[in-house]
N, C-alpha and C positions, 0 to 999 in steps of 0.2 A: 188483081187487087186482092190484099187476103181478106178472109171473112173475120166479123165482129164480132165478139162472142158479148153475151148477156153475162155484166157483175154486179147487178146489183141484187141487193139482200144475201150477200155470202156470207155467211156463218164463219169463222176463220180457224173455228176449230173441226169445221168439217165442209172445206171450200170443196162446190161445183162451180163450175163452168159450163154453162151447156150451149154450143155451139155448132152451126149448123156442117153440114158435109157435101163438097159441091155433085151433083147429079144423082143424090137420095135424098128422100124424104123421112128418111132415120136422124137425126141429130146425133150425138156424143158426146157424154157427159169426163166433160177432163175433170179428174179428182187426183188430190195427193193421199197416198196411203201411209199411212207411221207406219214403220219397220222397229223391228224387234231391240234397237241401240237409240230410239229416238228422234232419226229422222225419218227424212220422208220419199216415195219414190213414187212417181204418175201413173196413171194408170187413164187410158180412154174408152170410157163403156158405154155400149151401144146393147140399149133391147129392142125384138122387133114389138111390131102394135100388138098391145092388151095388156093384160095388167098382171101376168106371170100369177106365180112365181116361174121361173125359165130355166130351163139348163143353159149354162157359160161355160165358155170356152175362151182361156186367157191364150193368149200368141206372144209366142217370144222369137224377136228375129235377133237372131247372134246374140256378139258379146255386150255387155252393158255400157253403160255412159249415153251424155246429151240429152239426158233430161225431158222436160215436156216437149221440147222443143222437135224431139225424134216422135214421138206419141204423135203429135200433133202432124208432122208429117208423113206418117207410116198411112193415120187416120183417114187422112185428104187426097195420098196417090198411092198406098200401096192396101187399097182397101177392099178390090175386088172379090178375093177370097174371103174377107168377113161379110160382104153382101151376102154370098151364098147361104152361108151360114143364118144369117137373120132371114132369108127367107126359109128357109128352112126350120125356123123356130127355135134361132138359140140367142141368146144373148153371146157375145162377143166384147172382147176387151185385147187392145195392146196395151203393152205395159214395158218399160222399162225398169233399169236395176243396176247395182252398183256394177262398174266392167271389171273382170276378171282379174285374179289377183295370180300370175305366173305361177304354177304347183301349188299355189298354197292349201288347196284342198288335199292335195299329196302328203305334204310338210307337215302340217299344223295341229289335225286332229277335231274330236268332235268339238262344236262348242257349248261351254257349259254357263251358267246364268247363276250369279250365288247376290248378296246384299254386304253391302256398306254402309257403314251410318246411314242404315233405311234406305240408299240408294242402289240403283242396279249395276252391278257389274258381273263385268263380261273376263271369259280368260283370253279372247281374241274379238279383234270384229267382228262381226258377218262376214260370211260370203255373198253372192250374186243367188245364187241357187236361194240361199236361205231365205233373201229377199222375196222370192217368189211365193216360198212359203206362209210368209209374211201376209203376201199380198191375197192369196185363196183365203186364208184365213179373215183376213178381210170380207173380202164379196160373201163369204157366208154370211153376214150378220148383215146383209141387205137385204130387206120382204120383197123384193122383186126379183129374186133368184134361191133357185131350188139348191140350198147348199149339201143335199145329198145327188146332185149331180152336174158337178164339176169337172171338165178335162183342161186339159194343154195340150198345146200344139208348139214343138219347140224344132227351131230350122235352126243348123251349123252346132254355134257355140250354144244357141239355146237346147237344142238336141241332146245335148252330150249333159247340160243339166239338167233331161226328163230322167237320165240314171240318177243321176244326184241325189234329186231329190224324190225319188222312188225308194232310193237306199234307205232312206231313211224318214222315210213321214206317207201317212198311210189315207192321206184325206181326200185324194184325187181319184175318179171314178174310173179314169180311163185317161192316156197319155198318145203322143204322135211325138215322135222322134225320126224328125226329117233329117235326113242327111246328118245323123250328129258328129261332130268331131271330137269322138271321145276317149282322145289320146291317152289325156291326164286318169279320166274315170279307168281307163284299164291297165295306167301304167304302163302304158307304149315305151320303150327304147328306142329311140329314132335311129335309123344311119345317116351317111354320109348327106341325105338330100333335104338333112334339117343344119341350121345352122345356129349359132349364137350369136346375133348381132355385137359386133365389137364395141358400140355407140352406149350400150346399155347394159350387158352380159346378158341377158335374157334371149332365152331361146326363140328362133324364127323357124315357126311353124310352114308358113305360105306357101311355099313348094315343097313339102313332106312329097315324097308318091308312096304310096301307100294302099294302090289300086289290088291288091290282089292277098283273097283270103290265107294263102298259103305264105305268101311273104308278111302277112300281118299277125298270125297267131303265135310263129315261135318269139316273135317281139315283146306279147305283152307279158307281164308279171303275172303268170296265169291263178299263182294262190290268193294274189290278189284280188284282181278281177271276180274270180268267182267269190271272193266273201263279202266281199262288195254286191253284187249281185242277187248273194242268196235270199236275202230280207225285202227281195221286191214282191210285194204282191197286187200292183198294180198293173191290169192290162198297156201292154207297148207296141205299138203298130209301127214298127223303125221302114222307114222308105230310104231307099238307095236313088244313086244317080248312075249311071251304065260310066259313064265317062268321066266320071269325078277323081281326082287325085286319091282320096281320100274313101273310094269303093269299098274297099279290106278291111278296114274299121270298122264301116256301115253293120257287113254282112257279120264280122267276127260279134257284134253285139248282139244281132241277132241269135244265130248259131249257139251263143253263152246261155242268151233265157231260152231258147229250144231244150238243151242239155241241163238245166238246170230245174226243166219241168215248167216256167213258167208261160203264160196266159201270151202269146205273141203272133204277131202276122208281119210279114216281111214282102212288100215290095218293092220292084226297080223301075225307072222310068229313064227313057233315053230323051234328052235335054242339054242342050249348049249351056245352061244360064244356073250355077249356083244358087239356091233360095227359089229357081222355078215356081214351088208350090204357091209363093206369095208373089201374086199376079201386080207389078206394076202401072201406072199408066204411061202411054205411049209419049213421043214428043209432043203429034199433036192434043194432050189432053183426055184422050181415050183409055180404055181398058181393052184390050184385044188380045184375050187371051188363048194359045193355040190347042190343039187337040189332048198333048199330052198334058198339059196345064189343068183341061177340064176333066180329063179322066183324075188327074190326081186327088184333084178335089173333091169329085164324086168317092174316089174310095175313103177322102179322107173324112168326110161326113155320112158315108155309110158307116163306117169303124165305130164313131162315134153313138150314131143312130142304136146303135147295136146295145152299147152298153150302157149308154146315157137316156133311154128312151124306152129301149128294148126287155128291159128287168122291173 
């Protein structure tokens, strides 16, 4: 049976919801955050007990779309890894964001913000990445979190926009870039094992193999990549999977901010399950999560610890 959430007294220009989380005595407060074009993207925040201010840590799994509806799910089964976290003394949040728009971060260029008859416009939408920025920007201006110590934790497509948005916005203390797939951020040239879907014209990524640093560096647009790159001054703890299609990626992002001087730690974990880091629960309604699951998590909130706590 799903849970009930408390609505009464919502404000609607700055609606909570707080609702409980089955097998913790943490609750969750679902909120909608305005984005930078006017609308709105969810977000589910969790502090642990006392009254902060806290360091957070937003989570972003893959690519965007589905709304509170994914928040709210992510919240209730795939929430094992933000438990650790709040024991550990961080506020945590999932958050969703608009889904990926094909190259268009490639294509389109920065976005700039000018006025119209006193109104805003834009030379493009947002992106998904932008969103997020959006969204930190946000949580800073909550008394319950310490908005000079802010990370992310971004798995897959969320990954690939801890570069994104490192490129270019300087307000995150410290980043985890799990397994990212950051084709587009490096200007990958696929071969033969990427296709274009004929249904759409748009490129299918899903079986790229891409496993091996040597087959993956003379690929990217390497004067690209690095100028992309050069403006990051935010720590990036990029984790690999041993057996991921998309391994050579991983490591050449690494390898990039190595050579490029920045602030970086690279590890691999050998795992059957894509997104590993973010522990599911089981059929029977459990969390069971395995040995390499918990060492990841442990490095991935020592990383944090370090620079979120540690300065």
């Amino acid at each position: 049976m799903p849970v009930q959430a408390d609505t009464a007294g919502i404000d609607p220009l700055n609606a909570v919801i707080t609702e409980p989380v089955p097998g913790s005595d943490i609750p969750v407060r679902l909120m909608y955050v305005e984005m930078l074009d006017g609308v709105y993207a969810p977000i589910g925040l969790r502090t642990p007990p006392g009254q902060g201010p806290f360091p957070l840590v937003l989570f972003a799994y893959g690519n965007g779309g589905g709304g509170m509806a994914v928040v709210r799910e992510f919240t209730q089964n795939v929430s094992w890894t933000q438990e650790q976290f709040l024991k550990a003394g961080y506020a945590v949040a999932w958050m969703r964001y608009r889904a990926e728009v094909d190259y268009a971060y490639d294509k389109i260029g920065k976005l700039v913000e000018d006025k119209r008859q006193r109104r805003q416009l834009l030379n493009r939408g947002p992106l998904e990445y932008e969103d997020v920025i959006a969204i930190v920007e946000y949580v800073k201006t909550l008394p319950f979190v310490d908005r000079d110590r802010i990370g992310y934790m971004g798995m897959s497509h969320g990954g690939e926009m801890a570069f994104k948005i490192a490129s270019e916005y300087h307000g995150l203390r410290a980043m985890i870039a799990a397994e990212p797939a950051a084709h587009e951020f490096l200007r990958l040239r696929p071969d033969a094992t990427a296709r274009v879907n004929p249904e759409t014209g748009l490129l299918d990524v899903e079986r790229m193999l891409m496993r091996e640093p040597e087959k993956v560096r003379p690929r990217i647009t390497e004067e690209v990549a690095r100028a992309r790159m050069m403006p990051i001054a935010t720590p990036i703890f990029v984790q690999g999977r041993n057996s991921d299609e998309l391994q050579g990626i991983f490591r050449v992002c690494y390898d990039l901010l190595v050579e490029l001087g920045k602030e970086t730690r690279w590890a691999t974990y050998e795992h059957d399950a894509h997104g590993f880091v973010f522990v599911r629960r089981s059929a029977t309604g459990d969390y069971a999560p395995d040995s390499v699951q918990r060492q990841a998590v442990v490095d991935s909130i020592g990383f944090f610890d370090h620079y979120l706590k540690g300065r």
